[in-house]
VOKOLMAR-888647 format. One record per residue (C-alpha): residue number from 1; x, y, z; residue in one letter. Coordinates in steps of 0.25 Angstrom, whole numbers, plus 5000, padded with zeros to 4 digits. Example, Ala and Ser with C-alpha at 12.3 -4.5 7.8 and 13.67 -1.06 7.14 Angstrom:
2
<seq->1; x->5049; y->4982; z->5031; type->A>
<seq->2; x->5055; y->4996; z->5029; type->S>
END
This chain:
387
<seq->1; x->5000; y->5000; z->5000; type->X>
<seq->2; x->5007; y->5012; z->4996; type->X>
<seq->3; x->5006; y->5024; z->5006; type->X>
<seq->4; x->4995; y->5035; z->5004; type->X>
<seq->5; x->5003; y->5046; z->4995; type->X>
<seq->6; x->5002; y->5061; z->5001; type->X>
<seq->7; x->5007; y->5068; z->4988; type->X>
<seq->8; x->4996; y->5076; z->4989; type->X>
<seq->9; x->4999; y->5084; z->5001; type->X>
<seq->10; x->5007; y->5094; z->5004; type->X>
<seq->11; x->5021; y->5092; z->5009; type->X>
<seq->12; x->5019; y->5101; z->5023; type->X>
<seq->13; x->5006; y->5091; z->5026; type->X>
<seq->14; x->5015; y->5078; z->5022; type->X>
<seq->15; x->5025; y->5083; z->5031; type->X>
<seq->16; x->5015; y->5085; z->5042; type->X>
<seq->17; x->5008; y->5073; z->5040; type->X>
<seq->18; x->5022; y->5065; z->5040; type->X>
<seq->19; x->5026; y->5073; z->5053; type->X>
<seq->20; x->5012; y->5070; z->5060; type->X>
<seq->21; x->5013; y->5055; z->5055; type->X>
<seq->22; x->5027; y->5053; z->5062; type->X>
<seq->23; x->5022; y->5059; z->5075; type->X>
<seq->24; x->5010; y->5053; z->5076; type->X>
<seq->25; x->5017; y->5037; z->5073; type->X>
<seq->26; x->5028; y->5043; z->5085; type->X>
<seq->27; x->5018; y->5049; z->5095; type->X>
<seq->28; x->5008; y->5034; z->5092; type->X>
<seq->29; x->5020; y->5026; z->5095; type->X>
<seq->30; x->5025; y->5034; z->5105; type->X>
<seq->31; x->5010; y->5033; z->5112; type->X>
<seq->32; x->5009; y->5017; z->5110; type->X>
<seq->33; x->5020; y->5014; z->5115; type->X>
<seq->34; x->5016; y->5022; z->5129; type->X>
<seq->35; x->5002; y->5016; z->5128; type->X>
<seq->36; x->5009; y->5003; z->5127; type->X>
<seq->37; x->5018; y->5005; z->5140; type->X>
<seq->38; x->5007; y->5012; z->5149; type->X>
<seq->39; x->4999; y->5000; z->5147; type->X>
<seq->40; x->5009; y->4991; z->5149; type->X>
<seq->41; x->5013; y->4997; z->5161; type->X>
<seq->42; x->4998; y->4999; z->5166; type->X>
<seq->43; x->4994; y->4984; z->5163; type->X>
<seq->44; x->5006; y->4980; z->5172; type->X>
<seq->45; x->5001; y->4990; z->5184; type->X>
<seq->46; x->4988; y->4993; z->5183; type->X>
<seq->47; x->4974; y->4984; z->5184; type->X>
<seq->48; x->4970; y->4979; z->5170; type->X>
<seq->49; x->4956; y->4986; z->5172; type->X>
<seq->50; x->4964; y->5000; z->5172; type->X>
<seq->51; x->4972; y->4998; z->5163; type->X>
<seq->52; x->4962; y->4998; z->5151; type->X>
<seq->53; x->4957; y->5012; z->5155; type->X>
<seq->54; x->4970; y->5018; z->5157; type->X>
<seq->55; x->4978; y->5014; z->5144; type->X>
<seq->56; x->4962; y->5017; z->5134; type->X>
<seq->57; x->4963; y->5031; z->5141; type->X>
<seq->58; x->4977; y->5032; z->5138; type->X>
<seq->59; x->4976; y->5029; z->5124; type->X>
<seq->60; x->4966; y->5038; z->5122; type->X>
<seq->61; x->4976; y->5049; z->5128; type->X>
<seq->62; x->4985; y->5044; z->5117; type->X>
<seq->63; x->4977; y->5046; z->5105; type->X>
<seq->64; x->4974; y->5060; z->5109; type->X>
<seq->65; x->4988; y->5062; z->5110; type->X>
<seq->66; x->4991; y->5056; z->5099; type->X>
<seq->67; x->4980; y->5064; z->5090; type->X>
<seq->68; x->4987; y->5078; z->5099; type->X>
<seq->69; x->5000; y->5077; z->5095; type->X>
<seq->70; x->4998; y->5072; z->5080; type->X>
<seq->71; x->4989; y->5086; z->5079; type->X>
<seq->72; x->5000; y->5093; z->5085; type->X>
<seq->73; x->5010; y->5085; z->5078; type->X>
<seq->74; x->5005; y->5089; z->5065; type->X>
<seq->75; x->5002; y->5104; z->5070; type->X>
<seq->76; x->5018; y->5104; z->5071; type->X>
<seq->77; x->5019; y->5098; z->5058; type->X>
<seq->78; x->5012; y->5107; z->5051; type->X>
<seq->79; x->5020; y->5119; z->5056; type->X>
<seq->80; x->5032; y->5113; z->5056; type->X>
<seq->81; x->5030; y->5109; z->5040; type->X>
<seq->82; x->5025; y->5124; z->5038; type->X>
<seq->83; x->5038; y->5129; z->5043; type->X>
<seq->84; x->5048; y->5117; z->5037; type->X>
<seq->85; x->5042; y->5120; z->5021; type->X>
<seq->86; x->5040; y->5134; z->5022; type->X>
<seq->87; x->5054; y->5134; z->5014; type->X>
<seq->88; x->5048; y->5126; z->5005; type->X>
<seq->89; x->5036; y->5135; z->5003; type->X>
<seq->90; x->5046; y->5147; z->5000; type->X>
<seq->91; x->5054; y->5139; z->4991; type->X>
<seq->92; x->5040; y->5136; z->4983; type->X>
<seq->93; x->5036; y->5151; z->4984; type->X>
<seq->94; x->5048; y->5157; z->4977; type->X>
<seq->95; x->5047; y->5147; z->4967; type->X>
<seq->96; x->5034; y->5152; z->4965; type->X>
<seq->97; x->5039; y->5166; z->4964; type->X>
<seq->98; x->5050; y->5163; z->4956; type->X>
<seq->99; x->5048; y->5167; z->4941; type->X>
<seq->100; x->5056; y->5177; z->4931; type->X>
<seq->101; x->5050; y->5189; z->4939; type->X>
<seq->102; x->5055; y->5185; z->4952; type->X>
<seq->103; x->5066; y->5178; z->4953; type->X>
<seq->104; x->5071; y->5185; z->4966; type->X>
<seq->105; x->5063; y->5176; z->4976; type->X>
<seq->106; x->5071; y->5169; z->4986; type->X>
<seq->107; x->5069; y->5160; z->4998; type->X>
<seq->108; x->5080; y->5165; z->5005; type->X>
<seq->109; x->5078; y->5154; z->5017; type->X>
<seq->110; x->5083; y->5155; z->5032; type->X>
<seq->111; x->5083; y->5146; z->5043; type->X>
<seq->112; x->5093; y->5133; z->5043; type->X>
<seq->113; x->5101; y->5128; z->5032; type->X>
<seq->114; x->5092; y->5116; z->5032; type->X>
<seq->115; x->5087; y->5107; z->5018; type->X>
<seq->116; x->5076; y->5119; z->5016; type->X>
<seq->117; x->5084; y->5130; z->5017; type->X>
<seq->118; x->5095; y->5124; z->5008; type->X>
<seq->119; x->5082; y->5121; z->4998; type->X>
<seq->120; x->5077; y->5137; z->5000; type->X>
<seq->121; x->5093; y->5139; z->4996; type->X>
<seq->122; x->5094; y->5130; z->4983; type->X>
<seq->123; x->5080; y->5137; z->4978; type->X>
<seq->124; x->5086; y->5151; z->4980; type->X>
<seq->125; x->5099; y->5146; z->4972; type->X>
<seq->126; x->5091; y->5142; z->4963; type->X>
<seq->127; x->5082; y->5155; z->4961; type->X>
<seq->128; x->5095; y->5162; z->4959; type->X>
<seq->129; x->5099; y->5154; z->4948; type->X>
<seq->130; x->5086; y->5153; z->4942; type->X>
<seq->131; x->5086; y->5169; z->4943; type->X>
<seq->132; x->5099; y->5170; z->4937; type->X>
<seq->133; x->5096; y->5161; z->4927; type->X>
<seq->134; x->5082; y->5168; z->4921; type->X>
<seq->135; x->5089; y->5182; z->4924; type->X>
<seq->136; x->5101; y->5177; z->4913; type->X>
<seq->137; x->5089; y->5173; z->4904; type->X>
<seq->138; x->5082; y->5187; z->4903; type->X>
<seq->139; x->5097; y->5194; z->4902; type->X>
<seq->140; x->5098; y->5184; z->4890; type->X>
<seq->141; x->5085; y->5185; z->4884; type->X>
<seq->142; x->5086; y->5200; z->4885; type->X>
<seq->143; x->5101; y->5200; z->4878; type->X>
<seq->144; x->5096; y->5190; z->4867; type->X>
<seq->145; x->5085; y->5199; z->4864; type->X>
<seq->146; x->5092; y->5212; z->4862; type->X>
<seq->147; x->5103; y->5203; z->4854; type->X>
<seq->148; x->5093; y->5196; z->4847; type->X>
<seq->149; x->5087; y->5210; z->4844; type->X>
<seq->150; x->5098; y->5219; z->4840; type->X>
<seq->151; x->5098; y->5214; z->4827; type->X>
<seq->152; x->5086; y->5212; z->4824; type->X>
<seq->153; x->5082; y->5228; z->4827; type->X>
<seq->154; x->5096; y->5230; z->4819; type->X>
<seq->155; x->5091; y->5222; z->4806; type->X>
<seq->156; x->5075; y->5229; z->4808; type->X>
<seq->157; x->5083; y->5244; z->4809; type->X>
<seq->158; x->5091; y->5239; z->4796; type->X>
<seq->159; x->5079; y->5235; z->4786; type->X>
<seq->160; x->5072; y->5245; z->4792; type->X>
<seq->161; x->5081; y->5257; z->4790; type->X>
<seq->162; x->5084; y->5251; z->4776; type->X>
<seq->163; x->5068; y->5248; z->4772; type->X>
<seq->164; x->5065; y->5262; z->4776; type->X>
<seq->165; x->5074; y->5268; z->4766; type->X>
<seq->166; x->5065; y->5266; z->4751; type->X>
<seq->167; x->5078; y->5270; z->4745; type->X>
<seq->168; x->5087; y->5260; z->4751; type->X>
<seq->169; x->5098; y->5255; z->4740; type->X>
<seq->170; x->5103; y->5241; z->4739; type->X>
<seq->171; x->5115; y->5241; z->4745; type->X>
<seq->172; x->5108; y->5246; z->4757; type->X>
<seq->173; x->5098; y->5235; z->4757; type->X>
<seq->174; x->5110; y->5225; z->4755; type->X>
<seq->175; x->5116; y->5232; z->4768; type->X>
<seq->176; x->5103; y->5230; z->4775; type->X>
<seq->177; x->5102; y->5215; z->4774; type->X>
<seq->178; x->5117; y->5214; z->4775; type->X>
<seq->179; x->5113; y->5220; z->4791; type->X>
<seq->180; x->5102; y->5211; z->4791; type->X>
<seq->181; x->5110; y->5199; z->4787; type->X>
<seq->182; x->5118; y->5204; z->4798; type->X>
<seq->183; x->5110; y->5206; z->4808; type->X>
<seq->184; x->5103; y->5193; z->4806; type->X>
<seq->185; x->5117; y->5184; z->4808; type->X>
<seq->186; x->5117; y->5192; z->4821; type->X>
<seq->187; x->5104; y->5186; z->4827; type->X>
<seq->188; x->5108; y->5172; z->4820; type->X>
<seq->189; x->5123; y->5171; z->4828; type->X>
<seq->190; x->5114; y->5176; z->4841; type->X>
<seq->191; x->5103; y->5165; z->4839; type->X>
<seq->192; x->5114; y->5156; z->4835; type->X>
<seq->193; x->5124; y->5160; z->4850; type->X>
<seq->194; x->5109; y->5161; z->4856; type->X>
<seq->195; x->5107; y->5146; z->4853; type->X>
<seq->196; x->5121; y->5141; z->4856; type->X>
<seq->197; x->5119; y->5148; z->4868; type->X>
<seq->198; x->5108; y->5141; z->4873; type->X>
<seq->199; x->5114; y->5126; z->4868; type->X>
<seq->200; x->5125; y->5129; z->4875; type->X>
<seq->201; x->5117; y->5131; z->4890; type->X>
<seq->202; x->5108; y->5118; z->4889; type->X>
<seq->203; x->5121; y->5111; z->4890; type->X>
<seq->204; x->5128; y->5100; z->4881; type->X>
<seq->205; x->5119; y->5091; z->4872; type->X>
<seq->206; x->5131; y->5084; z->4867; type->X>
<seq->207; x->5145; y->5082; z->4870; type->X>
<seq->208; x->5157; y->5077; z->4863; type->X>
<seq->209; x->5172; y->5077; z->4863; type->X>
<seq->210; x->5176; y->5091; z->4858; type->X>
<seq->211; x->5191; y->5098; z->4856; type->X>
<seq->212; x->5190; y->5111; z->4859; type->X>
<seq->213; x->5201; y->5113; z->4849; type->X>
<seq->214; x->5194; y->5109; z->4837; type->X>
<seq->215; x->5182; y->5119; z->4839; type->X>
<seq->216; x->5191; y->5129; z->4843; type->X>
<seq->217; x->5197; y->5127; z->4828; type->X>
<seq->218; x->5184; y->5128; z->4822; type->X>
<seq->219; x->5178; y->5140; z->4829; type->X>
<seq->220; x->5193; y->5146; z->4825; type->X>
<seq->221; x->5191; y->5144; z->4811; type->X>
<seq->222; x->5178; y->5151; z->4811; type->X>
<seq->223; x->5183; y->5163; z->4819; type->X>
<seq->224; x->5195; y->5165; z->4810; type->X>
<seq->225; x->5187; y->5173; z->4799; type->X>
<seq->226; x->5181; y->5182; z->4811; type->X>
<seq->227; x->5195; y->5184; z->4816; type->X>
<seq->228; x->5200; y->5189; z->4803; type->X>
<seq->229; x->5189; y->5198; z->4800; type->X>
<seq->230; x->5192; y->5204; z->4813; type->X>
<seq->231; x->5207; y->5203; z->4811; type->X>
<seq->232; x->5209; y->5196; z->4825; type->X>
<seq->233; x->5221; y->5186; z->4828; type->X>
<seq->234; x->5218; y->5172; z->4832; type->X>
<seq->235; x->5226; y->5164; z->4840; type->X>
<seq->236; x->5224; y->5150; z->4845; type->X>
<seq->237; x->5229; y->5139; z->4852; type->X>
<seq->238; x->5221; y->5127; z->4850; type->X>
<seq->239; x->5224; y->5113; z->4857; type->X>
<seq->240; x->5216; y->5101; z->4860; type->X>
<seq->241; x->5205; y->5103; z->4870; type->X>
<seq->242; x->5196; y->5090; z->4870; type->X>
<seq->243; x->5181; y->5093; z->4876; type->X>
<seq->244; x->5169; y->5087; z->4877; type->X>
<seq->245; x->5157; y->5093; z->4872; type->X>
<seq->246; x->5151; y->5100; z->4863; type->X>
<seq->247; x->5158; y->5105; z->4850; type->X>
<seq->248; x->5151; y->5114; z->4844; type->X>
<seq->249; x->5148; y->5121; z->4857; type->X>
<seq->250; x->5162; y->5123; z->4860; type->X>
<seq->251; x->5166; y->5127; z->4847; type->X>
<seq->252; x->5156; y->5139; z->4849; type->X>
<seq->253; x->5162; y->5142; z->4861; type->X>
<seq->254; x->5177; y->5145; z->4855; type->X>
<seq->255; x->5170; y->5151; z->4843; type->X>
<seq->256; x->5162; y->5161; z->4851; type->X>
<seq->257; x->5175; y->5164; z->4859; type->X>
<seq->258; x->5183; y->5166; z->4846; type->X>
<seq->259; x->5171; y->5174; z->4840; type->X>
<seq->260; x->5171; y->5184; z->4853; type->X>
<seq->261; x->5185; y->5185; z->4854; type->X>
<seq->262; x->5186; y->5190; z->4839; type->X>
<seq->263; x->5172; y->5196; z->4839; type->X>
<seq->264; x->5178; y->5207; z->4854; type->X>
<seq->265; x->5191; y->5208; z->4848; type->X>
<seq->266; x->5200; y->5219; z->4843; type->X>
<seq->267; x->5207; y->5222; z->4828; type->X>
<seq->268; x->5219; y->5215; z->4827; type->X>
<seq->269; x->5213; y->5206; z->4840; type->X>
<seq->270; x->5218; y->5192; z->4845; type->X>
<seq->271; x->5210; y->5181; z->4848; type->X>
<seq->272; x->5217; y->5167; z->4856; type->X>
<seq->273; x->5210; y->5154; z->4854; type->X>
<seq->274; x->5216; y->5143; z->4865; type->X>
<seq->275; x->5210; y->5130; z->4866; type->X>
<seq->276; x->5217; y->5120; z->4876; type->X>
<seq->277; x->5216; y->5110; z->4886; type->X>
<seq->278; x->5219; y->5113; z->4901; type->X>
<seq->279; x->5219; y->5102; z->4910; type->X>
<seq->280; x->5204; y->5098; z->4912; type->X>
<seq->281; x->5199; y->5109; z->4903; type->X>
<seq->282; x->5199; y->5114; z->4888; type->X>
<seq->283; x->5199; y->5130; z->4886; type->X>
<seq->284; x->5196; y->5138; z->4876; type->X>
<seq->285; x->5204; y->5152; z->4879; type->X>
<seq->286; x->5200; y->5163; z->4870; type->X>
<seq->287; x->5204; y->5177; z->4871; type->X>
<seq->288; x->5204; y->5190; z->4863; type->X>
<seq->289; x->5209; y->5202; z->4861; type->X>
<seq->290; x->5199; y->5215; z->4864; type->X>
<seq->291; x->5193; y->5227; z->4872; type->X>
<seq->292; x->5195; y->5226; z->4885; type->X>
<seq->293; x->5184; y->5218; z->4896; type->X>
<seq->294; x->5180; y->5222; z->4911; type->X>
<seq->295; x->5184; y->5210; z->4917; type->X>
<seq->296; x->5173; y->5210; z->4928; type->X>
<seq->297; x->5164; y->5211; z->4914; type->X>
<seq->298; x->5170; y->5198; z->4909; type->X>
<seq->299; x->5159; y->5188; z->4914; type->X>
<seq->300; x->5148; y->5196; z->4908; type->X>
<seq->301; x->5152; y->5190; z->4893; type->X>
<seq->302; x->5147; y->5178; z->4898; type->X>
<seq->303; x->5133; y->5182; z->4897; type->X>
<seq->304; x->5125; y->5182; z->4884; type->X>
<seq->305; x->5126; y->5195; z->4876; type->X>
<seq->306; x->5136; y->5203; z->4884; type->X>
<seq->307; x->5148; y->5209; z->4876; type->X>
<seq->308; x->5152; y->5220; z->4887; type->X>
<seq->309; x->5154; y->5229; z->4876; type->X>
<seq->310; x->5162; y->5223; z->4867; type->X>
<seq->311; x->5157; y->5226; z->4852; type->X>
<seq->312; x->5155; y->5215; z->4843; type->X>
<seq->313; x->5144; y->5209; z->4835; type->X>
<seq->314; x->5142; y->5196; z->4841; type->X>
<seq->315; x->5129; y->5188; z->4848; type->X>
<seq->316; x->5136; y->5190; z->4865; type->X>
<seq->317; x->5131; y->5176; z->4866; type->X>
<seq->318; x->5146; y->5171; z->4864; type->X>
<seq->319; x->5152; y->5169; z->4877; type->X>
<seq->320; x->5139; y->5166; z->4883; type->X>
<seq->321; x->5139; y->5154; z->4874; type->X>
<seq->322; x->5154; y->5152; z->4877; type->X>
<seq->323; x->5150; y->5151; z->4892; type->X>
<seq->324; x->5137; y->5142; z->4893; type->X>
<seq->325; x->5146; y->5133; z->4882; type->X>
<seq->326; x->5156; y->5130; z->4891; type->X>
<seq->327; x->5147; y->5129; z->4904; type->X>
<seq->328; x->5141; y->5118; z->4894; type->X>
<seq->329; x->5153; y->5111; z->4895; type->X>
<seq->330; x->5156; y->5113; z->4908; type->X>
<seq->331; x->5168; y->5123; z->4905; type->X>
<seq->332; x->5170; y->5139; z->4909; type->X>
<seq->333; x->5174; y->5150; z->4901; type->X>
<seq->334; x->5183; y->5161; z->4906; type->X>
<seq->335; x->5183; y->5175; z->4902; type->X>
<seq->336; x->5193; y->5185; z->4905; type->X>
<seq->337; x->5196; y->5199; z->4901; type->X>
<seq->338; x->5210; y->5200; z->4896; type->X>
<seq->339; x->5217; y->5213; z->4900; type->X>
<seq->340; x->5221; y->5217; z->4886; type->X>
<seq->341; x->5206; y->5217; z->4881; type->X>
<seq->342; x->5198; y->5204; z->4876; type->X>
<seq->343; x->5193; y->5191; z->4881; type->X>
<seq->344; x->5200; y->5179; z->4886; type->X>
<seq->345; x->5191; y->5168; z->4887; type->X>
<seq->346; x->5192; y->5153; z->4892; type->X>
<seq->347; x->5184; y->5143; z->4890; type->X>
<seq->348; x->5188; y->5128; z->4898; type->X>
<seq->349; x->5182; y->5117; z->4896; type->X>
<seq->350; x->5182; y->5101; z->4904; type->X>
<seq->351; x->5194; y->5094; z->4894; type->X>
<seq->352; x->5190; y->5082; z->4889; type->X>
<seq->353; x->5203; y->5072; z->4890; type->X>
<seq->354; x->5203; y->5059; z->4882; type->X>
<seq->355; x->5191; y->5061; z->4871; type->X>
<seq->356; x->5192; y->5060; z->4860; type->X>
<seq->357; x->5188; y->5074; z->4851; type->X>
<seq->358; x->5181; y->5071; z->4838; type->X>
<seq->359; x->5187; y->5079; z->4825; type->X>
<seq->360; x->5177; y->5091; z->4826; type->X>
<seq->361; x->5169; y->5094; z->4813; type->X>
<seq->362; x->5164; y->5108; z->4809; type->X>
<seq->363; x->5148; y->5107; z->4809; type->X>
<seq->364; x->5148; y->5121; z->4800; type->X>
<seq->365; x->5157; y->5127; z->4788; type->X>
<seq->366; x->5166; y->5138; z->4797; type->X>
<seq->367; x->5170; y->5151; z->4790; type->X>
<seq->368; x->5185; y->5149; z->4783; type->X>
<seq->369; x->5197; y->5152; z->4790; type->X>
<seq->370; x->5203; y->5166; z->4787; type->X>
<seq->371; x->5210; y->5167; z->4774; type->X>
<seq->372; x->5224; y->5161; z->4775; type->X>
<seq->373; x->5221; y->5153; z->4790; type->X>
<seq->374; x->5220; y->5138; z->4788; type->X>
<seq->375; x->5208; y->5134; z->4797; type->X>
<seq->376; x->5212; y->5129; z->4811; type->X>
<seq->377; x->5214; y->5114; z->4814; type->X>
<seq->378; x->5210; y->5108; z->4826; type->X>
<seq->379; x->5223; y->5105; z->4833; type->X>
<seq->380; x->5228; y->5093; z->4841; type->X>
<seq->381; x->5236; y->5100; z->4849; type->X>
<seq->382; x->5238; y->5115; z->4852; type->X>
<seq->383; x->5239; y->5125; z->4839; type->X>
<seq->384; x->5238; y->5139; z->4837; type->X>
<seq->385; x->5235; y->5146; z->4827; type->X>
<seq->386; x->5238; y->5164; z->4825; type->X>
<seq->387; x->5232; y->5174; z->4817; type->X>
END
């Protein structure tokens, strides 16, 4: 027979009625047991015709004490479960008041470091997580929005200037859609970080044996017409860095740190590309000539969208992608402000020793090499390579 289920009740009456049961079995074993050795003792000292009498009136004495003190018992109950879940009933009420609007609601519990305060802490932490969290998201939105708006106003102001004009020559037509074109690879590179971006924070889907020396090749080759339209000098040191996980993830990371380095550089700039292997970890270290950074400012490139000033015509989504990358594969990136001007930046990831690397193959035709430059290899041990 299985025992009658009291799903249905609350959990302060199931407490009580658990407290109240214990008592009751205690206080009825505790009174049978006296009953049993009053009337042993009163048989064994008393006449028979009194004891009868004497043990029926005791008895009933001891069912209106019993029935006493289980009222009382789950008086006490009651009280005492009001006061032991009243954490438990904050905790539910600022759940309840927790939403986008108000996100400042905490517990804040006092009293002893017991299981329920320790629980009132954990749900604080965790507002303040969640809080952070949704607060990151509307800065995001906000950024990607204005991003995402920017060119489209730019391109509107462009036909529009231009359709207003009824004698609007051809050549001026031809520049109009020339801006248009423009604009519209703009939002198609920002849609394009926007969606790595977000492939990149759910996590690895897929992992496999990876050099980062070989996708430091590629994304070389494709940066080197970039380079010499903007007459900066590459120079890199490659060696074998085996990883696992996802190559075309990490090879969007070095070409995003290439891209930025030559993007924020000066005329006549240099660029270093080192790829190695330090003990436990593979780094990537890219760094770049430029205006000078606040170094207290540095972090901030981390977030979506922030250039701290620095001119340049790209989405602001390419350290940010760098970052939640490399958190992807359970590496760090460092940034730091070099003295000179630019940025020195350091991405380290968990080496993988003994695997195997696959030969990596090129999943889309890249832009050829700058006129005179064979295209990069990917080394086996340590090259470099100057421009």
């Amino acid at each position: 027979m299985k025992a009658p289920r009291l799903s249905g009740l609350s959990l302060r009456t199931r407490l009580v009625a658990a407290y109240a049961l214990v008592f009751i079995l205690s206080m009825a074993a505790v009174l049978m047991v006296s009953y049993l050795l009053l009337a042993s003792y009163l048989r064994s000292t008393l006449p028979a015709e009194s004891v009868d009498p004497i043990l029926g009136r005791l008895a009933g004495k001891y069912v209106l004490a019993l029935i006493g003190t289980a009222l009382i018992a789950t008086s006490l109950g009651w009280l005492a479960a009001r006061r032991l879940l009243a954490p438990i009933h904050a905790i539910t009420n600022a759940a309840r008041l927790a939403s986008g609007e108000a996100l400042d609601e905490r517990l804040q519990l006092d009293g002893p470091q017991d299981e329920l305060r320790e629980l009132g802490d954990t749900f604080d932490a965790m507002l303040d997580r969640f809080q952070e969290s949704i607060e990151t998201q509307r800065r995001f939105i906000a950024n990607a929005s204005h991003e995402l708006r920017s060119p489209l106003t730019a391109i509107r102001t462009e036909v529009d200037v231009t359709l207003s004009d009824p004698d609007a020559t051809v050549e001026e037509l031809r520049e109009m859609g020339e801006r248009v074109l423009e604009g519209g690879d703009h939002l198609d590179e920002l849609l394009a970080s926007l969606m790595v971006l977000a492939r990149s924070q759910r996590g690895l889907l897929a992992k496999q044996p990876t050099d980062l020396a070989t996708v430091a090749s590629i994304a070389l080759e494709d940066a080197r017409p970039a380079a010499a339209k903007a007459r900066v000098g590459l120079d890199v040191r490659v060696g074998a860095a085996p990883v696992v996980g996802d190559p075309v993830l990490l090879r969007r990371v070095i070409a995003n740190l290439l891209d930025n380095a030559v993007r924020y550089n000066e005329r006549d700039g240099q660029v270093t590309l080192d790829v190695a292997t330090d003990g436990t970890r593979a780094t990537v270290r890219v760094t770049n000539t430029g205006i000078l950074i606040p170094p207290d400012q540095i972090d901030r490139l981390r977030q979506p969208f922030e250039r701290l000033g620095r001119h340049g015509n790209g989405s602001g989504l390419g350290l940010s992608i760098v970052q939640a990358v490399a958190e992807a594969h359970d590496g760090t990136v460092r940034l730091r402000a070099r003295p000179e001007g630019g940025l020195d930046v350091t991405v380290a990831l968990p080496a993988a020793a003994g695997v195997v690397v696959p030969t990596a193959r090129r999943e889309e035709a890249s832009p050829t090499a700058a006129a005179g430059e064979p295209a990069p290899q990917a080394p086996d041990g340590a090259a470099r390579d100057r421009r």
